[in-house]
C-alpha positions as CSV (number, residue, x, y, z in Angstrom):
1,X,131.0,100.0,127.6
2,X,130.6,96.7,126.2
3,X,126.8,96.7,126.4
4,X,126.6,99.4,124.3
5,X,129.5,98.3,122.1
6,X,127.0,95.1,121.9
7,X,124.1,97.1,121.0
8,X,126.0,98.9,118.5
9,X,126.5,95.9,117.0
10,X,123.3,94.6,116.7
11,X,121.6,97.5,115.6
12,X,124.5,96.7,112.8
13,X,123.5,93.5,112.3
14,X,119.4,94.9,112.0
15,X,120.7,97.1,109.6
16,X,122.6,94.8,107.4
17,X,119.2,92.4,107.4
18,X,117.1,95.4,106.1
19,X,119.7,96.3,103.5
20,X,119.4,92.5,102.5
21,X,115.8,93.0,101.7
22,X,117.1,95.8,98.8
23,X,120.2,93.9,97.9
24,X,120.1,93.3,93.7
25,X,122.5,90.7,94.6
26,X,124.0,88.8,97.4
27,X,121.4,88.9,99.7
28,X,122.0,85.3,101.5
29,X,125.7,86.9,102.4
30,X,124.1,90.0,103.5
31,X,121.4,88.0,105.5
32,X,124.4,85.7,107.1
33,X,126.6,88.7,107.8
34,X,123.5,90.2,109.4
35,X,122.8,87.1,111.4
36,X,126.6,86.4,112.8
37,X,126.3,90.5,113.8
38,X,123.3,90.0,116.0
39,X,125.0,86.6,117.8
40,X,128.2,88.7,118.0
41,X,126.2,90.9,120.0
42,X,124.6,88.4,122.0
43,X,127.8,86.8,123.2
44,X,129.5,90.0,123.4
45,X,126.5,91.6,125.7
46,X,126.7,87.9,128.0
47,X,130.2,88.7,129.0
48,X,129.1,91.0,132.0
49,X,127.6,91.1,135.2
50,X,124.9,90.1,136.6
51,X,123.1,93.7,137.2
52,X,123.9,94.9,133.6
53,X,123.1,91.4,132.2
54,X,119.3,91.7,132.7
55,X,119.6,95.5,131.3
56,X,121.2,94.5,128.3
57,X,119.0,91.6,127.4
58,X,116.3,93.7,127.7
59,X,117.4,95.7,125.3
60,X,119.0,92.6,123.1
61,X,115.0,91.1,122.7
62,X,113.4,95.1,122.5
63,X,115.5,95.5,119.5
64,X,115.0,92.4,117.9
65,X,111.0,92.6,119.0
66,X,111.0,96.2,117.0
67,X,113.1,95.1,114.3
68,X,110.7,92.1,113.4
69,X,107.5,94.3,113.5
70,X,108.8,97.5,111.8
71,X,111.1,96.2,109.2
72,X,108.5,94.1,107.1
73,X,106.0,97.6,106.8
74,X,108.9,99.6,105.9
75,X,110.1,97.2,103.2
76,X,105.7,97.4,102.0
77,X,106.5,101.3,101.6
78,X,109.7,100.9,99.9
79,X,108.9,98.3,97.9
80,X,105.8,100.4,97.0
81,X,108.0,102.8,94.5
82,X,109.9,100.0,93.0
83,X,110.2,99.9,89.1
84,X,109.7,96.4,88.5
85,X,106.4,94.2,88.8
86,X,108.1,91.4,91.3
87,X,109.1,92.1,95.4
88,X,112.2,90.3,94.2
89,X,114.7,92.6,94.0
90,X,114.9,96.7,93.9
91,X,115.0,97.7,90.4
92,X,115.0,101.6,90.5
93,X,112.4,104.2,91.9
94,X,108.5,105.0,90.6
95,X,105.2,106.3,91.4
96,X,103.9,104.4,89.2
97,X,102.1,101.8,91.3
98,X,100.1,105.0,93.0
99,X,99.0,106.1,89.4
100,X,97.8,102.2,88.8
101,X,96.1,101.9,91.5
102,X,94.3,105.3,91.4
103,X,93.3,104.3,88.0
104,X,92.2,101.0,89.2
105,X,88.0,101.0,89.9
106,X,88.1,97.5,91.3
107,X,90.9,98.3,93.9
108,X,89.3,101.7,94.7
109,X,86.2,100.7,95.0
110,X,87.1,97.8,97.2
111,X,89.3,100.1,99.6
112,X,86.1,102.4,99.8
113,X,84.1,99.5,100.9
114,X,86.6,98.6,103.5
115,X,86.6,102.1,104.8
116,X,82.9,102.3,104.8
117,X,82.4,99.0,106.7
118,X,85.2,100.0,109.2
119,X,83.9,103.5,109.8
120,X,79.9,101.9,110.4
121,X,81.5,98.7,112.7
122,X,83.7,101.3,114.3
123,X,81.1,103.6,115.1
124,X,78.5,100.9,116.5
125,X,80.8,99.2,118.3
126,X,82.0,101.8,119.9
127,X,78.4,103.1,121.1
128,X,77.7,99.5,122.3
129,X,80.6,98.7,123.5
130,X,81.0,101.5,125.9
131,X,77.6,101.0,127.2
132,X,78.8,97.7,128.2
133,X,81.8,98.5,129.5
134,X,79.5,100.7,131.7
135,X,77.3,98.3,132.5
136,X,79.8,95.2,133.5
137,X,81.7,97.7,136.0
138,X,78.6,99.0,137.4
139,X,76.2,96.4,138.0
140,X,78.5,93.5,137.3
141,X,75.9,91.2,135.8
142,X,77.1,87.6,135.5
143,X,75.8,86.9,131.2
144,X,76.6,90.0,130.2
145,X,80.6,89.5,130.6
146,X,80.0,85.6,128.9
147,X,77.9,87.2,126.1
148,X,80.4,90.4,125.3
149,X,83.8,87.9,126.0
150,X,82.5,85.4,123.5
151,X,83.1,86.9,120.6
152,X,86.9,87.7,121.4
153,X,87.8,84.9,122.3
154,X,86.1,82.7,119.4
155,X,88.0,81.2,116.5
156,X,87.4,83.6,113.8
157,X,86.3,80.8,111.4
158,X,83.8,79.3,114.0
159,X,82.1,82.9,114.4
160,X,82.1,83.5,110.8
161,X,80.1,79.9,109.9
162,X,77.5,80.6,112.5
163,X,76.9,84.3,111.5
164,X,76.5,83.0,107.7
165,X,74.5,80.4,108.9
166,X,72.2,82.5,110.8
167,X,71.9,85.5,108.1
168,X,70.8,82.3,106.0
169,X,68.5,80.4,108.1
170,X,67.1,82.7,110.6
171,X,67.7,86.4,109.4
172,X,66.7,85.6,106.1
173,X,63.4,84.0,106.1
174,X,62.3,86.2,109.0
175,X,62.8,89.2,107.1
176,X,61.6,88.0,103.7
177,X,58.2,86.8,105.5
178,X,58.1,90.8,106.3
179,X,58.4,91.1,102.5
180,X,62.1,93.1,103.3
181,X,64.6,91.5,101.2
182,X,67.2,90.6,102.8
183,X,70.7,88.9,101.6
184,X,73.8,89.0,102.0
185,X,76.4,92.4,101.3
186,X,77.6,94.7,102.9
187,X,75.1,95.2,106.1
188,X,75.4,91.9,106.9
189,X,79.7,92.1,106.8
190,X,79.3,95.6,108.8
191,X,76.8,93.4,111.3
192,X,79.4,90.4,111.8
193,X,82.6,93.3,112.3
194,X,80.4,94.6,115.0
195,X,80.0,91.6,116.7
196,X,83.4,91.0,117.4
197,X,84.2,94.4,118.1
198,X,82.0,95.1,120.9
199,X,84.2,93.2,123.2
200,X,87.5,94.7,121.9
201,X,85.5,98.0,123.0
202,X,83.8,97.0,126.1
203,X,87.2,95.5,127.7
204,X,89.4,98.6,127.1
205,X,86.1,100.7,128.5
206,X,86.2,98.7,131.3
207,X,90.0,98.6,132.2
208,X,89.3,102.6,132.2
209,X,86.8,102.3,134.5
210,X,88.6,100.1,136.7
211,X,91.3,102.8,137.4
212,X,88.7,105.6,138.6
213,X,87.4,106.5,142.2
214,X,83.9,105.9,142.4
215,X,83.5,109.1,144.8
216,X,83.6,111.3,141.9
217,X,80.3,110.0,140.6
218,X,79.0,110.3,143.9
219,X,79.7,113.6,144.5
220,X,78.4,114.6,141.0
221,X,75.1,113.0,142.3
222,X,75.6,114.3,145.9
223,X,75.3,117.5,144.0
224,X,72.2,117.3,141.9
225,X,73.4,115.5,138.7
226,X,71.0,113.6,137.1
227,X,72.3,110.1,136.0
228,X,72.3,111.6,132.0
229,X,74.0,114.8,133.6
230,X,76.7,112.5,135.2
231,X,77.8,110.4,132.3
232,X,77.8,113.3,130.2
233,X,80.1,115.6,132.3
234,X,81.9,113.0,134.4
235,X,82.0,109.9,132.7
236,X,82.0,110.3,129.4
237,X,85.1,113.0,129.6
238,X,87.1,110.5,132.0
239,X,86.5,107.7,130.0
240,X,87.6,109.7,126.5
241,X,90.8,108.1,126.3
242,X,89.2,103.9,126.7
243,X,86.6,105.3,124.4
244,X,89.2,106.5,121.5
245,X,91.4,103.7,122.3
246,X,88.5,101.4,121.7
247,X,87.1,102.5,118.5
248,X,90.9,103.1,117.2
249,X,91.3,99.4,117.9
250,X,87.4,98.2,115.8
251,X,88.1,100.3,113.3
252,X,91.6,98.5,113.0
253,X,90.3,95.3,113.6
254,X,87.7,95.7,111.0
255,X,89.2,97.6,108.0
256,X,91.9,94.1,107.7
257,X,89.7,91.5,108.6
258,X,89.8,89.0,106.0
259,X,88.3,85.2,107.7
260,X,84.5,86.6,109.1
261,X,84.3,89.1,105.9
262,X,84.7,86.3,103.8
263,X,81.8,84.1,105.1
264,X,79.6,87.2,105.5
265,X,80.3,89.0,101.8
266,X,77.8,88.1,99.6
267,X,78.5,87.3,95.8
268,X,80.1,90.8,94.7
269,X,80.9,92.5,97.6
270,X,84.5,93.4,97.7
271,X,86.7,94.7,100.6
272,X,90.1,95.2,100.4
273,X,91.5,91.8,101.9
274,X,89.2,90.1,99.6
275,X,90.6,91.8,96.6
276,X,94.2,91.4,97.7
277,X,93.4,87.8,98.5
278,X,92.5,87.9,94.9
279,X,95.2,89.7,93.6
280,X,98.0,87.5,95.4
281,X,96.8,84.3,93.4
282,X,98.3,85.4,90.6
283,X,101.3,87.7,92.1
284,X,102.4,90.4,94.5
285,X,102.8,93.6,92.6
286,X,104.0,97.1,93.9
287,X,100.0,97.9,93.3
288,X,99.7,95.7,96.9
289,X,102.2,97.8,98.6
290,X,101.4,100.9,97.3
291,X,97.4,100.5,98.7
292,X,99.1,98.7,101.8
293,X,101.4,102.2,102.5
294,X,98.1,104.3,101.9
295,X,96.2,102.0,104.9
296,X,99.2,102.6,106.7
297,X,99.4,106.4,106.5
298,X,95.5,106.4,107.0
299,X,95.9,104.3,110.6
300,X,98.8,107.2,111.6
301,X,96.7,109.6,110.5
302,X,93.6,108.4,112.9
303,X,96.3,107.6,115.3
304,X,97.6,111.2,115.6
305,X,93.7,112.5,115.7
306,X,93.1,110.3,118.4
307,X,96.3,112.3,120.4
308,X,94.4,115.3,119.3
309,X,91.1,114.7,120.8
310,X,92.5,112.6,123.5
311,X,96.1,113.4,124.8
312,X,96.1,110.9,127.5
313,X,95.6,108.1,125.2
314,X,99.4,108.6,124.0
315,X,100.7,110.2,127.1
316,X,98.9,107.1,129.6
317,X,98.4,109.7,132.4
318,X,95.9,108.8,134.6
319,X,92.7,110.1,135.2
């Protein structure tokens, strides 16, 4: 009884701490109040035995955990209809913001540029990707994890100097002594999201993989498949749920990149976290939260497709 009475109270104190966020005034007492609620809970939940002690803290941190990821996006929609041009303070309701931004060819035209680049990385990586995925759990050559890997695990600044160095100094003049003009824009940001993408692809391909009994590929072949014949109704069909999950994740990965779009956008080509970059010099207007809420509604969107196509992706049953 008192673990739930102490989970009561924290999803209390959670509550009072998103209410602070609205609050016109009083929002460091809200914020305390909120605070002493959720160590109220804590010492109230420690005051039990051992057996419902590791239960309750469980639930303690996975509420806390939730809480911390959930409550910033929601306050980004919310704060998206506010009347007022500062974050500050809630000031009454508007869909203003969404007639803004629609009205706003820079903004718009840098979210289509983001959703373009996505889409392309998304789609490349995923074809690659999977076809190394493949590869690594079937032949298991020794480079090709080290080449895949070493993308992922990069520092995003690193990989973004040496891609602009290399459309620069090697892409470039190889190209123009072709006489094709090459510079930098949006191919060459579309190139560097792939890069880093593959690997995202290839591991979650992999993992799929790793779960499967290789006898089902045998038999396919024991029974006249051809090897195209085999990936196509075997593989490919088993491995549906990595695949989605993969290009779910470059897509993702690539529509909020900001660090290796920077170095690879040429002068004039905008993506969205450029031109919110740009925007926050000067201020955080509801404009930034209302194109924020759109992304998110887009991801849920492409998340609940992804169910569609796939239904063990959300439901994790395996194959």
């Amino acid at each position: 009884m008192k673990v739930r009475l102490a989970l009561l109270l924290e999803a209390l104190g959670i509550a009072v701490l998103f209410a602070s966020f609205l609050a016109s005034g009083g929002k460091y007492i809200l914020a305390g109040a909120a605070l002493a609620l959720i160590a109220g809970a804590g010492v109230l939940g420690a005051m039990r035995g051992r057996r419902e002690l590791r239960n309750f803290w469980l639930w303690y941190a996975s509420l806390l955990v939730y809480a911390f990821l959930y409550i910033p996006l929601v306050i980004v929609v919310i704060f998206s209809f506010n009347d007022s041009k500062l974050n500050a303070e809630w000031v009454g309701f508007t869909t203003g913001w969404y007639g803004k931004l629609f009205a706003d060819e820079a903004m718009l035209q840098a979210a289509l540029n983001s959703v373009l680049i996505a889409c392309a990385a998304a789609a490349i990586a995923t074809v690659l990707g999977t076809m190394a995925g493949i590869a690594m759990h079937r032949f298991r050559p020794r480079i090709l994890p080290f080449l895949v890997f070493t993308p992922v695990a990069m520092p995003e600044i690193l990989l973004g100097v040496s891609l602009l160095i290399f459309f620069l100094n090697v892409a470039q003049p190889l190209l123009g002594a072709v006489g094709i003009d090459f510079g930098l824009g949006l191919a060459t940001v579309v190139i560097a999201h792939v890069t880093f993408c593959i690997g995202f692809v290839a591991i979650i391909v992999r993992a799929r993989l790793a779960g499967m009994d290789e006898s089902v590929f045998e038999a396919a072949r024991d029974l006249g498949a051809s090897p195209w014949q085999t990936f196509r109704l075997v593989t490919l069909p088993l491995i549906l749920p990595g695949v989605v999950a993969g290009a779910l994740m470059a897509f993702t990965l690539s529509i909020d990149d900001f660090v290796i779009t920077f170095f690879a956008s040429g002068v004039g080509t905008r993506t969205l976290p450029l031109e919110i970059y740009t925007m926050i010099k000067v201020a955080v207007t509801p404009e930034v939260n209302a194109i924020s809420a759109l992304l998110m509604v887009l991801t849920l969107g492409l998340i609940v497709l992804a169910s569609k196509l796939a239904p063990d992706l959300m439901r994790a049953k395996s194959a």
